[in-house]
C-alpha positions in Angstrom: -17.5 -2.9 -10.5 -18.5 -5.1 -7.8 -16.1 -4.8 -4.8 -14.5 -1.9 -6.3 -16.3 1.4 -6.0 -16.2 3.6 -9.2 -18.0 6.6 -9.9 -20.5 6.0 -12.4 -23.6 8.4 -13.6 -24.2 11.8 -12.6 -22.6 13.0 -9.8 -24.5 13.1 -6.4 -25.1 16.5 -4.4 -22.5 17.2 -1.8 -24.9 16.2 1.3 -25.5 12.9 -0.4 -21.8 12.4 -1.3 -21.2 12.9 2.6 -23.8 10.6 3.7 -22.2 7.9 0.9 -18.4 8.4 2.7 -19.7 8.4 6.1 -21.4 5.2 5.7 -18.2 3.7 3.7 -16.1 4.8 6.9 -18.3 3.3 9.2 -17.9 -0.1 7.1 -14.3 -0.2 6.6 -13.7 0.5 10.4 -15.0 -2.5 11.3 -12.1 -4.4 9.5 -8.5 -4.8 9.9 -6.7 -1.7 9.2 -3.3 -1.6 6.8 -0.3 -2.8 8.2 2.3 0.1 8.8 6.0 0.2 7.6 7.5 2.5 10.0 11.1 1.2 10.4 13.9 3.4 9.9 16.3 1.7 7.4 20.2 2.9 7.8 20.6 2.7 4.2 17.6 4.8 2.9 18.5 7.4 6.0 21.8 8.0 4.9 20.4 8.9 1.2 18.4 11.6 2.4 21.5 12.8 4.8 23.3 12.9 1.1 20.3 14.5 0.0 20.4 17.2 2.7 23.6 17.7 2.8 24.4 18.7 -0.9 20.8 20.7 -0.7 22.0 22.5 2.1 25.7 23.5 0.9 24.5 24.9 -2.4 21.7 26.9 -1.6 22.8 27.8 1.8 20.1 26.2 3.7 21.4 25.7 7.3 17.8 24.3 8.5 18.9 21.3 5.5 22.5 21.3 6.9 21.0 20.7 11.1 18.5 18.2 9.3 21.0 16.3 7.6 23.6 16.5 11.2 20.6 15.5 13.5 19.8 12.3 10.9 23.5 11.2 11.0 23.6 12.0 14.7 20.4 9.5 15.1 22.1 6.9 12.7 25.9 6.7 14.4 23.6 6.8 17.8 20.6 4.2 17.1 22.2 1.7 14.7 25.2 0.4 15.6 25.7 -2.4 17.8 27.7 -2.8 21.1 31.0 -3.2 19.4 30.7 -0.5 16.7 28.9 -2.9 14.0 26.4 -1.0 11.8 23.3 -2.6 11.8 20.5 -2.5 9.3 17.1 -1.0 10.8 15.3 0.7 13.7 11.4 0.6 14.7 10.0 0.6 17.9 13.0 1.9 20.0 15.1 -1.3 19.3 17.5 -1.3 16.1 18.3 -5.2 14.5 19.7 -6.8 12.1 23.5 -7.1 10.7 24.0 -4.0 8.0 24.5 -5.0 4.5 27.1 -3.1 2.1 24.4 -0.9 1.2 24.2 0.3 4.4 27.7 1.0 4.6 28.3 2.5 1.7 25.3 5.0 1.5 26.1 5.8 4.9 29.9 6.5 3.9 28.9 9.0 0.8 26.6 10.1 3.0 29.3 11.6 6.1 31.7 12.9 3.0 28.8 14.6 1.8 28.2 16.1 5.6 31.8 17.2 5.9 32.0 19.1 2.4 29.2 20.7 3.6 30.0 21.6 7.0 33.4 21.0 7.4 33.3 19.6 10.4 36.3 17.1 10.9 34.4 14.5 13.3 32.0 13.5 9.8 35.2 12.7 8.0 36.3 10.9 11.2 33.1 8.2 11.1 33.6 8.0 7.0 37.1 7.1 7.3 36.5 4.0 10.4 33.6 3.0 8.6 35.1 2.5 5.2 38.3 0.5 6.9 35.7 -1.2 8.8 33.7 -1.9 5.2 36.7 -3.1 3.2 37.8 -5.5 6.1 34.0 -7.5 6.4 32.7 -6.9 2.8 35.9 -6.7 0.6 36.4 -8.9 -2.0 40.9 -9.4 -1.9 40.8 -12.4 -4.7 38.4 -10.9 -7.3 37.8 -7.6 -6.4 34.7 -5.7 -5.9 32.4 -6.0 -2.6 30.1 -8.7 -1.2 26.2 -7.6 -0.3 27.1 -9.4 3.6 29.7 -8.9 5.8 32.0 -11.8 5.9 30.7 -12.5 9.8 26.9 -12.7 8.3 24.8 -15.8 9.0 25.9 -18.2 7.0 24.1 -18.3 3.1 24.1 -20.8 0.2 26.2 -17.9 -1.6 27.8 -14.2 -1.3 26.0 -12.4 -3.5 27.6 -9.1 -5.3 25.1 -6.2 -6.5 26.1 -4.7 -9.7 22.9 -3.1 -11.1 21.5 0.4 -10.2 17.9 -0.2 -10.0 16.0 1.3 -8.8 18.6 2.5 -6.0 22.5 2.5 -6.3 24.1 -0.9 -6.1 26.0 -1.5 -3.0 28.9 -1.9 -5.0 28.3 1.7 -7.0 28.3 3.7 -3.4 30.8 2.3 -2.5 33.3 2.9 -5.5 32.3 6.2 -5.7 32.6 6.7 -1.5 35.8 5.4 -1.8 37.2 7.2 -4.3 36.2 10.8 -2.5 37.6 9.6 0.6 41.0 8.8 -1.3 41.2 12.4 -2.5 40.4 13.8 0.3 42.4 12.2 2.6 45.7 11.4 0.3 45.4 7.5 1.1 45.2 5.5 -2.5 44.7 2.1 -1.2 40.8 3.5 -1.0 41.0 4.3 -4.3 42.7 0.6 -5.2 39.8 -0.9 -3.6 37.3 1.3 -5.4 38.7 0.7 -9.1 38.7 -3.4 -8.0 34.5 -2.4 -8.3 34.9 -0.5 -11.6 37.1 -3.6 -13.3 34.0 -6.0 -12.4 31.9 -4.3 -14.7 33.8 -2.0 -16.8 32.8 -3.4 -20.3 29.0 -4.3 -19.4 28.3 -0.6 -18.1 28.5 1.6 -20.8 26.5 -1.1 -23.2 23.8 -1.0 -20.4 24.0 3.2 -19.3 20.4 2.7 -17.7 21.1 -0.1 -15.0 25.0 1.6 -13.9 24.2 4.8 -13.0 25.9 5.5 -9.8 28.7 3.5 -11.4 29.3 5.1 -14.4 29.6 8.6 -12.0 32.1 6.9 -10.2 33.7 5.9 -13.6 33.5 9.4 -14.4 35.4 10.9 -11.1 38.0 8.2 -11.7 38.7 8.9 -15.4 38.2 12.8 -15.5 40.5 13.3 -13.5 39.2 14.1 -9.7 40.5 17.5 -8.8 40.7 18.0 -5.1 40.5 21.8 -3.6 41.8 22.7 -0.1 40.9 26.2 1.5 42.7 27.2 4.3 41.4 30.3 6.1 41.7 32.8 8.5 39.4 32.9 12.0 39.3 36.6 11.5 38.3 36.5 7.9 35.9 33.8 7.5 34.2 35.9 5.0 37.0 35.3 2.3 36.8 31.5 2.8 33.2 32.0 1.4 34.0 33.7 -1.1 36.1 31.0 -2.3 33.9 28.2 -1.4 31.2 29.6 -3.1 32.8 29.5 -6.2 33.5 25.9 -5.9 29.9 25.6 -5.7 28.7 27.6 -8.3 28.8 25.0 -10.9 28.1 21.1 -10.6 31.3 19.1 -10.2 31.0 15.9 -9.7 34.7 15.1 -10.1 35.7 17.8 -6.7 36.1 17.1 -3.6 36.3 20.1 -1.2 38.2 20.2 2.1 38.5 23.6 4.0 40.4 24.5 7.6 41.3 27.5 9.9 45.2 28.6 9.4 47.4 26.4 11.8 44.9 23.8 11.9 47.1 21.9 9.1 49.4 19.9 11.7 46.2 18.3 13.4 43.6 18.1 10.5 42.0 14.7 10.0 41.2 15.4 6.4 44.8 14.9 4.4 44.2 17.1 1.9 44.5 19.9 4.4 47.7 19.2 5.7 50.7 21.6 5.2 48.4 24.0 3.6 48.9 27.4 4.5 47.0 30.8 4.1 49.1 33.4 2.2 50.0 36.5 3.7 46.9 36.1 6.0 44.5 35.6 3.6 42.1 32.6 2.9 44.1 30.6 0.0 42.8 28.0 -2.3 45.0 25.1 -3.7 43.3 22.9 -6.6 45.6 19.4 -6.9 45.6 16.4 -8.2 46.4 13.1 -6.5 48.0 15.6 -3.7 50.0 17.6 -6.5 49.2 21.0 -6.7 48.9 24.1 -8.8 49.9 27.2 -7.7 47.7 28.9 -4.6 45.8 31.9 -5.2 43.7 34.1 -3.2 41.5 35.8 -5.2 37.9 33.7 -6.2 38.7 34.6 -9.8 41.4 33.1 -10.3 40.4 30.2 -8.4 37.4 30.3 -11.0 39.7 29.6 -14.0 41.7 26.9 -12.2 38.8 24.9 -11.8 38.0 24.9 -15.5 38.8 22.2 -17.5 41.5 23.9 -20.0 43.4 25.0 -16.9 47.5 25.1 -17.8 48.8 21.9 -16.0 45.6 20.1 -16.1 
């Protein structure tokens, strides 16, 4: 009670009270004021982009879908360096320091999560360099997994490897789970190779320890379930009936889906794999629910779409 002010004893009339904070005020401003954190970390930036994103798609928010575009925009803008190189963190109109896998790999779940809400090819674009680019400085070839510095980092007495999920994902986590959307979507399984290299590290130690994995265990999840991934091809003239279908991908949570939508004749030149030699039938938007680029029947109307996605689907 002696350099900590607590409120003791009756309390004091309001004009008293004011008098009492004024004079507080006037003390305290004559000393040093807090130090401010106002950097902008790539990693934490490309949660909330995650965060927007999904927000956005499900509820059909498009002032969350701009938010999340113009954070991206100011990440792939701001924080890289002169040759490409993600780098870690932004304040006062400078960004510095190397990125770590963290950075990387939020960032990557991060633009998948853009383009399955937008659909907009050039997110998928910067997921798919920056995951080569990932794998290539913080992979792991002998033992698997993924180091926490990029094999060009300043020199340290070891290479670490995150595993735990507290109180944010593991690097490691992201990017298993990154990876493994980006090999459904785009029909390349060496992504996938490399994500299940994470998964082996800790495989038995997870499920004994559920409240440090997490992220992991949901990227054990997609791997094991197994991921189903849905194409919608659509017409420019209908783009009401892609909704329609879209929407009922979204009406329930599924974590193991990955969504990839396109115009008709768009398949040739699509970035996204998934999309390629997809077509819409007879003119109308079509949905095709695969696995590992195998696929069921298409259909056009959103209910039977509905029971495809259901677990007990014939062929599942």
């Amino acid at each position: 009670g002696l350099n900590v002010l607590t409120a003791r004893g009756p309390e004091p009339d309001r004009a008293a009270r004011e008098r009492i904070l004024a004079r507080l005020h006037q003390v305290r401003a004559a000393r040093p004021r807090p130090a401010l954190d106002t950097k902008r970390l790539t990693s934490w930036n490309a949660l909330m982009i995650s965060a927007l994103a999904e927000a956005g798609a499900v509820v059909g928010d498009e002032r969350l879908l701009d938010a999340a575009r113009r954070c991206a925009e100011f990440v792939l803008g701001e924080l890289r360096d002169e040759r490409g190189r993600l780098l870690r963190s932004f304040n006062e109109g400078q960004a510095r320091l190397d990125g770590y896998l963290e950075d990387h790999a939020f960032l990557l779940e991060a633009l998948l999560a853009l383009y399955e809400a937008s659909f907009e090819q050039r997110w998928f674009a910067e997921a798919r360099a920056l995951a080569d680019q990932m794998i290539e400085r913080f992979g792991d070839p002998v033992n698997g997994g993924f180091y926490s510095t990029a094999s060009d980092h300043e020199r340290l007495i070891a290479r670490r490897k995150e595993l735990e999920d507290t109180p944010i994902p593991a690097g490691g986590s992201s990017a298993a789970l990154g990876l493994l959307r980006l090999a459904a979507l785009s029909g390349e399984y060496e992504y996938e190779r490399r994500a299940v290299s994470v998964l082996r590290l800790v495989a038995e130690i997870a499920p004994r320890h559920p409240g440090a994995f997490g992220h992991l265990l949901l990227a054990l999840h997609v791997h094991l379930a197994p991921m189903r991934e849905v194409a919608i091809v659509g017409a420019a003239s209908a783009p009401e009936e892609t909704q329609r279908l879209v929407r009922v991908v979204r009406e329930r949570h599924r974590p193991a889906t990955v969504l990839a939508v396109g115009e008709e004749g768009n398949g040739r030149r699509a970035a996204v794999g998934l999309l390629a030699g997809r077509a819409a039938l007879d003119g109308r938007a079509t949905a095709y629910v695969c696995r590992r680029q195998s696929c069921l029947e298409p259909v056009t109307e959103p209910a039977r779409l509905r029971v495809q996605l259901e677990p007990a689907a014939p062929g599942r």
